[in-house]
mmCIF file as gemmi writes it, N, C-alpha and C atoms, coordinates in Angstrom:
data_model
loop_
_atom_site.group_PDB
_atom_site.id
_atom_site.type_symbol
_atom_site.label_atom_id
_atom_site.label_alt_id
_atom_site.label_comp_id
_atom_site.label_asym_id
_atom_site.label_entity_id
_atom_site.label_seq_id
_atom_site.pdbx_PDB_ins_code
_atom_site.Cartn_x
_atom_site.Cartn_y
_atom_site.Cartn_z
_atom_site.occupancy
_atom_site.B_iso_or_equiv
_atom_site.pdbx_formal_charge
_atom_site.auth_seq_id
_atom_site.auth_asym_id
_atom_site.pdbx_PDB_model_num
ATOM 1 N N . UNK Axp A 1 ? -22.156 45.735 91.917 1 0 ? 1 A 1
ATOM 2 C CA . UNK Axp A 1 ? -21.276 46.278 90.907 1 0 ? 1 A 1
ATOM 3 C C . UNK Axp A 1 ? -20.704 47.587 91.445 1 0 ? 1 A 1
ATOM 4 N N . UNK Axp A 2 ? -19.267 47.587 91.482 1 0 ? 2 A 1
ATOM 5 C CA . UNK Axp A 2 ? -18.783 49.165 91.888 1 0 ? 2 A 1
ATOM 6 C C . UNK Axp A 2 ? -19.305 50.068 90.609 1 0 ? 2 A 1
ATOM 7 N N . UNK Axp A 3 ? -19.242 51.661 91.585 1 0 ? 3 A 1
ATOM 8 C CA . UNK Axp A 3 ? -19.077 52.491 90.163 1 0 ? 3 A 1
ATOM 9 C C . UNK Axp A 3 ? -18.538 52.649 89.632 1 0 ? 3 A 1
ATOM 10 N N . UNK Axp A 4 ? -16.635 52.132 89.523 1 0 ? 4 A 1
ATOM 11 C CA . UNK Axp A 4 ? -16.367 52.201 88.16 1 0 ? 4 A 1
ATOM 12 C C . UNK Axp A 4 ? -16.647 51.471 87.542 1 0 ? 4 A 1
ATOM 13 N N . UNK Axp A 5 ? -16.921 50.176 87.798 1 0 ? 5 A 1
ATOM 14 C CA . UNK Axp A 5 ? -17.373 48.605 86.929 1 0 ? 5 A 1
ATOM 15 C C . UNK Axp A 5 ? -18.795 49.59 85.92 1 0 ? 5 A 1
ATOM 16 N N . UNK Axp A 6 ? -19.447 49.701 87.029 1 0 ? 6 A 1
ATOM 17 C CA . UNK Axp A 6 ? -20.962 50.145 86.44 1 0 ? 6 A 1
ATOM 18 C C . UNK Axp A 6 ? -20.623 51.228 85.144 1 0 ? 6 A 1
ATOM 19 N N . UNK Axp A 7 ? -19.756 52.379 85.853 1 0 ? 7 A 1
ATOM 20 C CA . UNK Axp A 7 ? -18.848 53.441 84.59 1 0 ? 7 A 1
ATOM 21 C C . UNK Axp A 7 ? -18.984 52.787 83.43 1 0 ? 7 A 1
ATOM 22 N N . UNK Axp A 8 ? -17.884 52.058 83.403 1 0 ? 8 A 1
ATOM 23 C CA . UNK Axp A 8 ? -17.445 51.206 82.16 1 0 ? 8 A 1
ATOM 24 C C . UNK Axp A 8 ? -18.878 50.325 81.613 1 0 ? 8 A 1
ATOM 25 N N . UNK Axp A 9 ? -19.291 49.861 81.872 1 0 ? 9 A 1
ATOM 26 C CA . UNK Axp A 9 ? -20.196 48.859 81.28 1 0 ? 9 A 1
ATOM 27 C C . UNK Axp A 9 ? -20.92 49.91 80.749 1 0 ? 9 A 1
ATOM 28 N N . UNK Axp A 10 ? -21.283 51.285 81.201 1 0 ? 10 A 1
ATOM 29 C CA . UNK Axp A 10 ? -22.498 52.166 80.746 1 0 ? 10 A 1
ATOM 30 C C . UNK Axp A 10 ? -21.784 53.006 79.529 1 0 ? 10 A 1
ATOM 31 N N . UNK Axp A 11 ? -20.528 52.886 79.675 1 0 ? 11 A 1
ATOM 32 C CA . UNK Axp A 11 ? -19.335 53.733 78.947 1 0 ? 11 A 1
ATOM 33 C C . UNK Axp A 11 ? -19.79 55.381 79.137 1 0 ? 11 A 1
ATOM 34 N N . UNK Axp A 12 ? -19.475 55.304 80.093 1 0 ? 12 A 1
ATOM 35 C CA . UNK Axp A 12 ? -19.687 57.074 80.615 1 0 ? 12 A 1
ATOM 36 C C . UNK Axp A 12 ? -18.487 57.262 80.954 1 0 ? 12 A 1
ATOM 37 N N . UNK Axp A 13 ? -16.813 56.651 80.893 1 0 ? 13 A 1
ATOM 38 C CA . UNK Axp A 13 ? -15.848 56.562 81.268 1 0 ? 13 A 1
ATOM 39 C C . UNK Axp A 13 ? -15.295 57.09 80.007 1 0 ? 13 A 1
ATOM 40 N N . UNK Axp A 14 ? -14.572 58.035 79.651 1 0 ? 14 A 1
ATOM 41 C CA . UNK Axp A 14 ? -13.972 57.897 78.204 1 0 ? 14 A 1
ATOM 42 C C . UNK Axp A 14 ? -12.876 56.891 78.17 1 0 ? 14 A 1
ATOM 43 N N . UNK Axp A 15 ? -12.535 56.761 76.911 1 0 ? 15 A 1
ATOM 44 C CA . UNK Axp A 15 ? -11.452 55.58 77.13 1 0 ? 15 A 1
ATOM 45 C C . UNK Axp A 15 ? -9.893 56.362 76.184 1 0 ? 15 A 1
ATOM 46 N N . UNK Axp A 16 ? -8.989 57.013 76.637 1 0 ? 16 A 1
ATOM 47 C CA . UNK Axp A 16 ? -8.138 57.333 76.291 1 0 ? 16 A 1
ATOM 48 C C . UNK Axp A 16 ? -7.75 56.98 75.281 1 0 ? 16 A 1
ATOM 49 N N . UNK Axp A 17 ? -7.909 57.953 73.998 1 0 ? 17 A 1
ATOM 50 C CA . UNK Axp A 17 ? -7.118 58.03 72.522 1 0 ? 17 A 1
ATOM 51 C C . UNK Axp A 17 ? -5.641 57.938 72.903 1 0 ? 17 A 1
ATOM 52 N N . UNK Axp A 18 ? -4.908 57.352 72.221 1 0 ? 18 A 1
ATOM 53 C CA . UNK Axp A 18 ? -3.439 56.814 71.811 1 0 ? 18 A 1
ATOM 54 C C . UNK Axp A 18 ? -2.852 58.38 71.322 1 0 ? 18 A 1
ATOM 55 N N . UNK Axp A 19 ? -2.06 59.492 71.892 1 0 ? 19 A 1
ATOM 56 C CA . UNK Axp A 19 ? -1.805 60.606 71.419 1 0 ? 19 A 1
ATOM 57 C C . UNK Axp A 19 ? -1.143 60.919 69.602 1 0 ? 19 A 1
ATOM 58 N N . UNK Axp A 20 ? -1.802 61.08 69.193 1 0 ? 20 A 1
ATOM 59 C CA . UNK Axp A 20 ? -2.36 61.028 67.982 1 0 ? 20 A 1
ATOM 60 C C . UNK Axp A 20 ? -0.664 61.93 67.524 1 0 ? 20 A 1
ATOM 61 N N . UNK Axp A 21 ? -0.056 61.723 66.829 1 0 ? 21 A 1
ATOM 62 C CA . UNK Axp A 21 ? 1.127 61.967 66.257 1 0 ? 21 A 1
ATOM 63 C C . UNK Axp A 21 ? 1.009 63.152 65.074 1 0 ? 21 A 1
ATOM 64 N N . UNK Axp A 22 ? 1.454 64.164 65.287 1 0 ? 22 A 1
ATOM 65 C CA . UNK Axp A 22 ? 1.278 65.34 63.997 1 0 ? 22 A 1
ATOM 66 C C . UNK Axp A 22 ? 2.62 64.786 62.872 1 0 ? 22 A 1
ATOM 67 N N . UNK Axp A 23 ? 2.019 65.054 61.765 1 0 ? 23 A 1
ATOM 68 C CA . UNK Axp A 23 ? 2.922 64.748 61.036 1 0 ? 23 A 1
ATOM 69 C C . UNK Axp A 23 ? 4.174 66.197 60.763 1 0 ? 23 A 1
ATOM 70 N N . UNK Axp A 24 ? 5.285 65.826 60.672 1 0 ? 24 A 1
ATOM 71 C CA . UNK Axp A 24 ? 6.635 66.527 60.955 1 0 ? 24 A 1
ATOM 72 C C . UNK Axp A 24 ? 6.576 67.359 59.555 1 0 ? 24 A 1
ATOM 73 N N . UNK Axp A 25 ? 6.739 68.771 59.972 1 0 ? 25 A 1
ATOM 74 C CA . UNK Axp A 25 ? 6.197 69.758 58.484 1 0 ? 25 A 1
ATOM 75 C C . UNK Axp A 25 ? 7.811 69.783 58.03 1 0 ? 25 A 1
ATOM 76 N N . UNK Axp A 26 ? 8.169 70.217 56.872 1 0 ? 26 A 1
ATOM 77 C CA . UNK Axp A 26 ? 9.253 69.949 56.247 1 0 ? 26 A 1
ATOM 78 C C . UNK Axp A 26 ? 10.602 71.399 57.352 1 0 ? 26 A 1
ATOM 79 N N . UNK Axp A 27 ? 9.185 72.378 57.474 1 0 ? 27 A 1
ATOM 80 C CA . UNK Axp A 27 ? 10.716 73.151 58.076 1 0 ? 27 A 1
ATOM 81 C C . UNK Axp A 27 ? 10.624 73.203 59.48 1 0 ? 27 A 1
ATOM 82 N N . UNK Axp A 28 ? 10.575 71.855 59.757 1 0 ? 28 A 1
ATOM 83 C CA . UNK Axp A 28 ? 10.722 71.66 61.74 1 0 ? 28 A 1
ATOM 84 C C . UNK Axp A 28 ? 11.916 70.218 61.658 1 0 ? 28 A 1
ATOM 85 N N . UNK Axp A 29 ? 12.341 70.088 60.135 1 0 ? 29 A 1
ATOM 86 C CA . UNK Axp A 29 ? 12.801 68.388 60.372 1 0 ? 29 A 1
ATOM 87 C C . UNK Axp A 29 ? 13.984 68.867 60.011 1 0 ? 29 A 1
ATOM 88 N N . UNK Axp A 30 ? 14.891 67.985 60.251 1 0 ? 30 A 1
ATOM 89 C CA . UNK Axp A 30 ? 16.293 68.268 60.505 1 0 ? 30 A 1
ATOM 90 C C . UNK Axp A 30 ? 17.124 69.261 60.622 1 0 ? 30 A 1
ATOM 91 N N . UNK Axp A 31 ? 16.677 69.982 62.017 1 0 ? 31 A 1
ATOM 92 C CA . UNK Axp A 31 ? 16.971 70.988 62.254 1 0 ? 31 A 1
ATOM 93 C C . UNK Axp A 31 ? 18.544 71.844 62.656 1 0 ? 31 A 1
ATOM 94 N N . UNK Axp A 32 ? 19.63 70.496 63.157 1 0 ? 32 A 1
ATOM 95 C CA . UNK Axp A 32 ? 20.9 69.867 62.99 1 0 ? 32 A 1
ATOM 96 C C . UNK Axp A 32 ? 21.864 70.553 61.403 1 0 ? 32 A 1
ATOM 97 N N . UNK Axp A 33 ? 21.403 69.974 60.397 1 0 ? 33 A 1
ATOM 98 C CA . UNK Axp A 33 ? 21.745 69.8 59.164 1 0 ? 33 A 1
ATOM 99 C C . UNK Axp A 33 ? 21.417 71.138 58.74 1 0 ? 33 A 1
ATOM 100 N N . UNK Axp A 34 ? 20.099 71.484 58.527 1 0 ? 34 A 1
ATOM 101 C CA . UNK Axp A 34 ? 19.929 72.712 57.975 1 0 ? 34 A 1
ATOM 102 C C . UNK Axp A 34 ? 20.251 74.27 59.165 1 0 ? 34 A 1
ATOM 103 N N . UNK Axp A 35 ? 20.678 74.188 59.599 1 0 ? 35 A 1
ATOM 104 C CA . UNK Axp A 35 ? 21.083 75.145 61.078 1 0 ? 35 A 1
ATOM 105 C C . UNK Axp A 35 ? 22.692 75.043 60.246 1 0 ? 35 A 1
ATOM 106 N N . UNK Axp A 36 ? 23.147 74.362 60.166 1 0 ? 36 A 1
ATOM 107 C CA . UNK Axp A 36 ? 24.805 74.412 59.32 1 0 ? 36 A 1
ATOM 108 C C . UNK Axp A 36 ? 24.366 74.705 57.688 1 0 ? 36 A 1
ATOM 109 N N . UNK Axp A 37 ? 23.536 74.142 57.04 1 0 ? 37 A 1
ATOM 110 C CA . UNK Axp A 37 ? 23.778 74.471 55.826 1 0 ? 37 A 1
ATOM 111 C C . UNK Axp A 37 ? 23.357 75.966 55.736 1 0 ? 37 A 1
ATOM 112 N N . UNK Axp A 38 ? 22.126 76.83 56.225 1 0 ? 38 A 1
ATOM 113 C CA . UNK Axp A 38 ? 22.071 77.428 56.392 1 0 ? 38 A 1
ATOM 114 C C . UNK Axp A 38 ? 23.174 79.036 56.713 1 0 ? 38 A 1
ATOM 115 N N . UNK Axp A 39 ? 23.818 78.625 57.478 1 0 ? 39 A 1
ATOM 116 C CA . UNK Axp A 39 ? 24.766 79.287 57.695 1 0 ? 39 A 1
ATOM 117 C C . UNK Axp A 39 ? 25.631 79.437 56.723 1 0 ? 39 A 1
ATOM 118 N N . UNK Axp A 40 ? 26.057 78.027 56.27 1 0 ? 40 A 1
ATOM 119 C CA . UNK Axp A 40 ? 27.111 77.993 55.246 1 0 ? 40 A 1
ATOM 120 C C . UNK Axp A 40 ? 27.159 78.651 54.034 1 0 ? 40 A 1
ATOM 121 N N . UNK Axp A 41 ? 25.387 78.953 53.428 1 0 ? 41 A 1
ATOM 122 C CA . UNK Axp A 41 ? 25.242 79.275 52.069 1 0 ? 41 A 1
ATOM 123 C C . UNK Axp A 41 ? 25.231 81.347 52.695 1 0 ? 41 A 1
ATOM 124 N N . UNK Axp A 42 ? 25.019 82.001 53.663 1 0 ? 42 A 1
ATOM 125 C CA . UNK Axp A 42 ? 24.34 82.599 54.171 1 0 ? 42 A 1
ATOM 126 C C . UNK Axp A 42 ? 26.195 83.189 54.304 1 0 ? 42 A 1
ATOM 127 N N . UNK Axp A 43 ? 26.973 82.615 54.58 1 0 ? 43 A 1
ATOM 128 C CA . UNK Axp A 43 ? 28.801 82.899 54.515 1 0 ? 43 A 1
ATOM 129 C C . UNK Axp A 43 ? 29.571 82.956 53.632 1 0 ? 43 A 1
ATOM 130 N N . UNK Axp A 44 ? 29.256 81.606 52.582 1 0 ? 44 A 1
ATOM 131 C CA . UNK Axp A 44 ? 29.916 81.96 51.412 1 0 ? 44 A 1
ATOM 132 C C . UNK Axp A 44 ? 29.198 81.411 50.507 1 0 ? 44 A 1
ATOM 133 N N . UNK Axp A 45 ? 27.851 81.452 50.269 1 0 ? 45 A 1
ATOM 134 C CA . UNK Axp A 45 ? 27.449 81.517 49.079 1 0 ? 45 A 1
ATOM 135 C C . UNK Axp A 45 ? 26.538 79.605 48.554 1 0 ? 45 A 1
ATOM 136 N N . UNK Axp A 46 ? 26.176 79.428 47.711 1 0 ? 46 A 1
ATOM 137 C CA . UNK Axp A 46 ? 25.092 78.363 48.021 1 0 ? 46 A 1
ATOM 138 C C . UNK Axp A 46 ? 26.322 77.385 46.799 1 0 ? 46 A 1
ATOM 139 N N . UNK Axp A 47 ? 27.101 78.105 46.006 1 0 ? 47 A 1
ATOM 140 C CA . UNK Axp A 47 ? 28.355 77.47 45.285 1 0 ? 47 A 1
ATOM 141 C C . UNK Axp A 47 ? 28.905 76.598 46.002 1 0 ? 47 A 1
ATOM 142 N N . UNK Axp A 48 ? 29.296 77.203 47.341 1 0 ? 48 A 1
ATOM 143 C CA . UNK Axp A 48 ? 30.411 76.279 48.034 1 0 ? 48 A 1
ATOM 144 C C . UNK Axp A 48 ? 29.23 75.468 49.164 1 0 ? 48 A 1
ATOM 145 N N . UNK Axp A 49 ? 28.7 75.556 49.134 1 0 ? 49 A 1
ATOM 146 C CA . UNK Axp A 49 ? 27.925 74.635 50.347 1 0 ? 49 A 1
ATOM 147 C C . UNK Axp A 49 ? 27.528 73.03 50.196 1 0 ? 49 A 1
ATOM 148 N N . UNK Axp A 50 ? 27.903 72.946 49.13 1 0 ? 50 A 1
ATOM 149 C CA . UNK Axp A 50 ? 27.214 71.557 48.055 1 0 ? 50 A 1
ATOM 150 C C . UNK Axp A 50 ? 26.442 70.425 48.865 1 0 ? 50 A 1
ATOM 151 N N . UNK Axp A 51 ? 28.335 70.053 50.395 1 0 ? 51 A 1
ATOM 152 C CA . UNK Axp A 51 ? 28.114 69.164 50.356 1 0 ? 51 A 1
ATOM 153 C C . UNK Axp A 51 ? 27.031 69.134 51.964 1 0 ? 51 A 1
ATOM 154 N N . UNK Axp A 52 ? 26.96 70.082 52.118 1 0 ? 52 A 1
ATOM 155 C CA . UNK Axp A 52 ? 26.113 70.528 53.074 1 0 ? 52 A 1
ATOM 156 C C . UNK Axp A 52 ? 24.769 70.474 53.171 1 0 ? 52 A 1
ATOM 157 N N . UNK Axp A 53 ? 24.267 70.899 51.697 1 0 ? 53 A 1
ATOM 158 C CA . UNK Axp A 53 ? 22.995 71.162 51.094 1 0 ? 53 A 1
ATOM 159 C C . UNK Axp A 53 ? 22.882 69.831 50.42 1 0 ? 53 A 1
ATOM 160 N N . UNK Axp A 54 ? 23.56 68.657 50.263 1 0 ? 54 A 1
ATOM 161 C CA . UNK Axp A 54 ? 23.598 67.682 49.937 1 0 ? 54 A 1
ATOM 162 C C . UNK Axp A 54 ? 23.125 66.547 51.235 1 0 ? 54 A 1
ATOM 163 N N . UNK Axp A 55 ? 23.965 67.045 52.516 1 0 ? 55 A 1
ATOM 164 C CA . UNK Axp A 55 ? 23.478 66.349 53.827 1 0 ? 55 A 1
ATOM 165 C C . UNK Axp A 55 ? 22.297 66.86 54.126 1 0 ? 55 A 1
ATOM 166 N N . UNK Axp A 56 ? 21.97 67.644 54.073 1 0 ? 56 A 1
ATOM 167 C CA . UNK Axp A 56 ? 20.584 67.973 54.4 1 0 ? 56 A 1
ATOM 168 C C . UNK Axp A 56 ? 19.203 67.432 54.011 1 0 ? 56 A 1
ATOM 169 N N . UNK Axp A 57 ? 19.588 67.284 52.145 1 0 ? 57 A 1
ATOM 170 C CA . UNK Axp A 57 ? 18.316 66.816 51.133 1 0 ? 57 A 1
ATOM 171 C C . UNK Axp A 57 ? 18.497 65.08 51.914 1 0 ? 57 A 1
ATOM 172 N N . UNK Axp A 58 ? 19.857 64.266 52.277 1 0 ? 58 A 1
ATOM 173 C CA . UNK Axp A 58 ? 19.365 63.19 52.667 1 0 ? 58 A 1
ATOM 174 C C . UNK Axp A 58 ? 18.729 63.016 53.948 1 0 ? 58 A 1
ATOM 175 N N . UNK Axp A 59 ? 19.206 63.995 54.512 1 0 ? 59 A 1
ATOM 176 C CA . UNK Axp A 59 ? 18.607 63.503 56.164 1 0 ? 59 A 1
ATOM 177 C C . UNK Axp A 59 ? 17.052 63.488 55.818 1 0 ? 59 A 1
ATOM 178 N N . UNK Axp A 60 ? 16.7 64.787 54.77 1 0 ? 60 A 1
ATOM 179 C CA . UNK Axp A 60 ? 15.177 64.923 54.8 1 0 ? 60 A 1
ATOM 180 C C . UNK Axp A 60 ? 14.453 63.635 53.854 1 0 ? 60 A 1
ATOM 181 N N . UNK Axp A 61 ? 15.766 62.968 53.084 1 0 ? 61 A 1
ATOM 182 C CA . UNK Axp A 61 ? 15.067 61.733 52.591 1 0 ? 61 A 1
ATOM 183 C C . UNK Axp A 61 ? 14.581 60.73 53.231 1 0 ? 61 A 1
ATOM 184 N N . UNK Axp A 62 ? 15.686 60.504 54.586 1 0 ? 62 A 1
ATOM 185 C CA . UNK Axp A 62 ? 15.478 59.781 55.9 1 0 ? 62 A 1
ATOM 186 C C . UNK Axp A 62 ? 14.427 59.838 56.478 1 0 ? 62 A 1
ATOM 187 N N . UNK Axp A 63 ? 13.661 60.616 56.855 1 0 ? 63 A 1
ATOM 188 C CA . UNK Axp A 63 ? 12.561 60.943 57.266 1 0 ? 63 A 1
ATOM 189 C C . UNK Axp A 63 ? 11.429 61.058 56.303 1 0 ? 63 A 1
ATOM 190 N N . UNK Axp A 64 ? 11.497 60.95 54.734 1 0 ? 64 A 1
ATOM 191 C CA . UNK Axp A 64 ? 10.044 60.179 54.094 1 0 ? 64 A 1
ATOM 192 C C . UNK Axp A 64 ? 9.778 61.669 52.872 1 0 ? 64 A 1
ATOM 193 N N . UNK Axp A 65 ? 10.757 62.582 52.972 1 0 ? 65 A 1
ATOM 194 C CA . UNK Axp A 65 ? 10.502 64.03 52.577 1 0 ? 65 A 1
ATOM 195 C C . UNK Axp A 65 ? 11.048 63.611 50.905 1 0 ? 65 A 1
ATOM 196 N N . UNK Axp A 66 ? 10.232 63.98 49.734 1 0 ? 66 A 1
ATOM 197 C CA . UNK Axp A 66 ? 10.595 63.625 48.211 1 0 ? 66 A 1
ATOM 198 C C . UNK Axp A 66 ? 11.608 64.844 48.43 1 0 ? 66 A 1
ATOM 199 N N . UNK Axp A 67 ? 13.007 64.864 47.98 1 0 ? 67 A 1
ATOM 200 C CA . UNK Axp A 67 ? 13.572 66.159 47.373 1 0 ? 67 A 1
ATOM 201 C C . UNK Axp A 67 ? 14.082 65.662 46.312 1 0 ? 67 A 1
Protein backbone atom coordinates (compact mmCIF):
# COMPACT_ATOMS: atom_id res chain seq x y z
CA UNK A 1 0.00 0.00 0.00
CA UNK A 2 1.56 3.51 -0.86
CA UNK A 3 1.44 6.24 1.72
CA UNK A 4 -1.00 8.10 0.29
CA UNK A 5 -3.37 5.01 -0.24
CA UNK A 6 -2.47 4.10 3.48
CA UNK A 7 -3.19 8.30 4.24
CA UNK A 8 -6.54 7.97 3.02
CA UNK A 9 -7.74 4.69 4.31
CA UNK A 10 -6.41 5.93 7.95
CA UNK A 11 -8.00 9.44 7.02
CA UNK A 12 -5.08 11.42 8.29
CA UNK A 13 -5.47 13.22 4.83
CA UNK A 14 -8.03 16.04 5.28
CA UNK A 15 -10.43 16.04 2.62
CA UNK A 16 -11.12 19.58 1.28
CA UNK A 17 -14.39 21.54 2.35
CA UNK A 18 -16.25 23.00 -0.80
CA UNK A 19 -15.38 26.98 0.00
CA UNK A 20 -18.16 27.70 2.01
CA UNK A 21 -20.00 30.91 0.50
CA UNK A 22 -20.67 34.06 2.97
CA UNK A 23 -23.88 35.24 2.59
CA UNK A 24 -23.96 38.88 0.67
CA UNK A 25 -24.75 41.61 3.61
CA UNK A 26 -27.28 44.10 2.25
CA UNK A 27 -24.63 47.04 2.00
CA UNK A 28 -21.97 45.12 -0.22
CA UNK A 29 -24.94 44.18 -2.91
CA UNK A 30 -25.56 46.19 -5.70
CA UNK A 31 -23.03 48.30 -5.56
CA UNK A 32 -23.60 49.68 -9.43
CA UNK A 33 -27.21 50.97 -8.59
CA UNK A 34 -26.72 52.34 -5.26
CA UNK A 35 -23.19 54.23 -6.17
CA UNK A 36 -25.79 56.32 -8.69
CA UNK A 37 -28.68 56.49 -6.48
CA UNK A 38 -26.63 57.58 -3.91
CA UNK A 39 -25.25 60.37 -5.57
CA UNK A 40 -28.42 61.33 -7.04
CA UNK A 41 -30.36 61.85 -3.70
CA UNK A 42 -26.95 63.39 -2.18
CA UNK A 43 -27.40 66.26 -5.59
CA UNK A 44 -30.77 66.89 -5.68
CA UNK A 45 -32.55 65.55 -3.07
CA UNK A 46 -34.31 61.93 -2.42
CA UNK A 47 -37.76 63.82 -4.28
CA UNK A 48 -36.20 63.58 -7.55
CA UNK A 49 -34.32 60.31 -7.39
CA UNK A 50 -37.48 58.02 -7.47
CA UNK A 51 -36.58 56.25 -10.28
CA UNK A 52 -33.20 55.49 -9.14
CA UNK A 53 -34.09 54.50 -5.64
CA UNK A 54 -36.66 52.46 -7.38
CA UNK A 55 -33.72 50.53 -9.51
CA UNK A 56 -31.97 49.89 -6.70
CA UNK A 57 -34.91 48.32 -4.24
CA UNK A 58 -35.23 45.86 -7.47
CA UNK A 59 -31.83 44.89 -8.13
CA UNK A 60 -31.79 44.18 -4.24
CA UNK A 61 -35.04 42.15 -4.87
CA UNK A 62 -32.97 40.20 -7.48
CA UNK A 63 -30.70 39.02 -5.21
CA UNK A 64 -33.34 37.58 -2.39
CA UNK A 65 -33.21 41.12 -0.20
CA UNK A 66 -37.28 41.81 1.27
CA UNK A 67 -37.59 45.74 0.58
Amino acid sequence: MSDLTAAISLGTVPVEKAEEKKPLKPCCACPETKKVRDACIIEKGEENCKDLIEAHKECMRALGFKI
